[in-house]
Each structure stands twice: as C-alpha cells, then as structure tokens.
PAVEX-981740 format. One record per residue (C-alpha): residue in one letter; chain; z negated, x, y negated. Coordinates in pm, whole numbers, plus 32768, in hexadecimal, padded with zeros to 4 digits. Each point is the difference from the previous one (the first is absolute). Layout:
! PAVEX-981740
SITE/a/A/Z/X/Y
...
***
This chain:
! PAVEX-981740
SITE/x/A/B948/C0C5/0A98
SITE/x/A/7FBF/7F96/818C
SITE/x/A/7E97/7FE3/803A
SITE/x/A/7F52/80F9/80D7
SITE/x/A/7FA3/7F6A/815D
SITE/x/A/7E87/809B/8072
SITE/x/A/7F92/7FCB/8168
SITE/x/A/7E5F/7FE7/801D
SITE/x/A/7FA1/8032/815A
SITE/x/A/7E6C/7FBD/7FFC
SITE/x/A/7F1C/7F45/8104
SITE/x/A/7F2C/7FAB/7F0E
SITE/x/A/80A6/7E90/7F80
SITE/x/A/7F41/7FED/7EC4
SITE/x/A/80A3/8188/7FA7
SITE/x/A/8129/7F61/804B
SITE/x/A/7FFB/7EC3/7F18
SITE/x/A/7F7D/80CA/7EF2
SITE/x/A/8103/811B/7FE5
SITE/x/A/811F/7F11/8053
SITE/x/A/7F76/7F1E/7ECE
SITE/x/A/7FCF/814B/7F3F
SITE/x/A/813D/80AE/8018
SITE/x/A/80EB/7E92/7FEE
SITE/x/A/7F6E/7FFC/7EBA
SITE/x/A/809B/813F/7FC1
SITE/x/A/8141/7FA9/805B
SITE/x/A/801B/8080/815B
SITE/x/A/8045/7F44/8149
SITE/x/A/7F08/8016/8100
SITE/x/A/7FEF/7FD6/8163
SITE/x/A/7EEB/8003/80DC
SITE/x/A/7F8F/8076/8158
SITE/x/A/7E7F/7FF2/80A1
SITE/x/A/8036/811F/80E9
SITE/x/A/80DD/814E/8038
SITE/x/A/80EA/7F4C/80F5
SITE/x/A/805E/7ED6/7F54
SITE/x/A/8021/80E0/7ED4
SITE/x/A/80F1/80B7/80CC
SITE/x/A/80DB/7F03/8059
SITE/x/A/8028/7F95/7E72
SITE/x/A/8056/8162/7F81
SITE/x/A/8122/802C/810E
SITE/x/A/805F/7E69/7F98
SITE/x/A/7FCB/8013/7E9A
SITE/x/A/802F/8175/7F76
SITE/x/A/7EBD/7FD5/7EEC
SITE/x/A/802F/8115/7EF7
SITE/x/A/7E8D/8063/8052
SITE/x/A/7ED2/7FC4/80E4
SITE/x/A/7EAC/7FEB/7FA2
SITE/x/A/7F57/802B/8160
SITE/x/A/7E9D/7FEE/8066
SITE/x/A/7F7D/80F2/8115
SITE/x/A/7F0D/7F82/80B7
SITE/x/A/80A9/7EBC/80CC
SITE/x/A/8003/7F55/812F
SITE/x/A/8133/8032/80E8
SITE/x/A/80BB/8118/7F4E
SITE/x/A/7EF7/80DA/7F22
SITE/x/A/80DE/8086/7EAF
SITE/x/A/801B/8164/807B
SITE/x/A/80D6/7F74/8124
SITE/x/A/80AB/7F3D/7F2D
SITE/x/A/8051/80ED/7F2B
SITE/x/A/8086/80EF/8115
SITE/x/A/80EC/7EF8/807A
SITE/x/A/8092/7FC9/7E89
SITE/x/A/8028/817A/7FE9
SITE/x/A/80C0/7FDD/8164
SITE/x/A/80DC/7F00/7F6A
SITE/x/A/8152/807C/7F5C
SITE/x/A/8041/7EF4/7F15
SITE/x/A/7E9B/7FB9/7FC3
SITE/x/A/7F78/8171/7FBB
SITE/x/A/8038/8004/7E9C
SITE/x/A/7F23/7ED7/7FB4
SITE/x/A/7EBA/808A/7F0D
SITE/x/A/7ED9/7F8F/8095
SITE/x/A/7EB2/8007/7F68
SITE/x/A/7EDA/7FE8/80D1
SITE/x/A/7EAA/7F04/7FB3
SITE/x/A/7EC8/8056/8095
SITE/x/A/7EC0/801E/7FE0
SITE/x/A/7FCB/8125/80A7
SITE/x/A/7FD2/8136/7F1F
SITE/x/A/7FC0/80DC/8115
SITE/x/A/8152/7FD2/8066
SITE/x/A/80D2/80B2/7F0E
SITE/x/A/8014/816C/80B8
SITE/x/A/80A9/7F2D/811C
SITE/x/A/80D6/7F3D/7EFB
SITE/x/A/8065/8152/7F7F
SITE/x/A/8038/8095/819B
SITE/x/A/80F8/7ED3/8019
SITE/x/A/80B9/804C/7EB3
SITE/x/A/7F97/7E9F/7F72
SITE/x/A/7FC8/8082/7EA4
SITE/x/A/7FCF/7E80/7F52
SITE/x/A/7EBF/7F65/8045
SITE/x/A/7EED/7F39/7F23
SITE/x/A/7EA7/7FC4/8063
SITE/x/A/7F66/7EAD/800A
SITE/x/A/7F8E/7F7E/7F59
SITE/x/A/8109/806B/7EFE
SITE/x/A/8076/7F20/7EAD
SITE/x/A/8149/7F51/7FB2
SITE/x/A/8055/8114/7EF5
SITE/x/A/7FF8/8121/80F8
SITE/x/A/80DD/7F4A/80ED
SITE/x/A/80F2/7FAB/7F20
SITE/x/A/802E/814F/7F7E
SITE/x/A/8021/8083/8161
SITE/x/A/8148/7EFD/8060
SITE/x/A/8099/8054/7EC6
SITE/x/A/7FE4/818D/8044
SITE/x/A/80AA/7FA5/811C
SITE/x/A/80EF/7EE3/7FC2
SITE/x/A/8088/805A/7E7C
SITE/x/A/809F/7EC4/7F7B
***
C-alpha cells in the first residue's frame, strides 16, 4: 500500500510540528509549509493527496489559496480540509464550496476520521 502524502500549510510552527508528528505516526507522509504561498509552490511540486490548510496567514490568507488550487487543472481535485479557529466563518466556508473544515481546537480522533473519509486506503 503507498503511503498517503498530506501537505500542512499553517503559520503557526508549533501546529505544524504537532500534526506532522501526529499523522507520521499514522502512516502518512507529511510536508510542511508556514504560509499560503510556500504551500503553493509544494502542492504544484509535490501533488500531496490532501491539504490541511489554515485560514488566517500572512502572505496568502487560505481562501486565496484555495481559489488558486481550484484554478489549477491538475491540482483541483486535491481534498482540502480547512483548520481554524474561527467559528464564525463557516457560512463563508460554505459560500466558497469548502465543505471540510474542523474547529480548533479540535482532537487527533476527529482529524483522523476526516483524512480517511477522504483518502480510503
């Protein structure tokens, strides 16, 4: 079985250590980008299997982001689920057609059930 690749794009470093230490130990392998553009750059380089993607960044916020994926032919199909901890922000999240999304602070179990919704084994 090849392991699922995950892209984490998150400005927040300790986020990042946590969920790439997190989901390795699930078997999955993770890269990792502090903002929307450098994010960018390693889903058109790398072709993850899924983004988790945090909105509120510096340089390119994940509602940009997320319009430039959807822009992308052979990056379009990616599943992307959304971490924030905005809960006021899910009427926009459903305007944009992001329908995956958990609210931080979420747990480990929830997470995990969401990738493998969307990435069956």
């Amino acid at each position: 079985m090849d392991k699922k690749k995950i892209l984490i794009i998150d400005d927040e470093v300790e986020m990042l250590q946590v969920l790439k230490l997190r989901l390795e130990a699930d078997n999955y392998i993770t890269l990792i980008a502090p903002n929307g553009d450098e994010g960018l750059e390693k889903a058109k380089n790398e072709k993850p299997d899924l983004i988790l993607l945090d909105i509120m960044m510096p340089k390119k916020d994940g509602f940009t982001f997320v319009k430039e994926i959807k822009a992308d032919d052979n990056l379009r199909n990616i599943p992307i689920i959304i971490l924030t901890g905005k809960t006021e922000m899910k009427d926009l999240f459903a305007i944009e057609g992001i329908k995956d999304y958990l609210l931080k602070p979420f747990d480990d179990v929830q997470l995990l059930k969401k990738i493998k919704q969307l990435l069956p084994a």
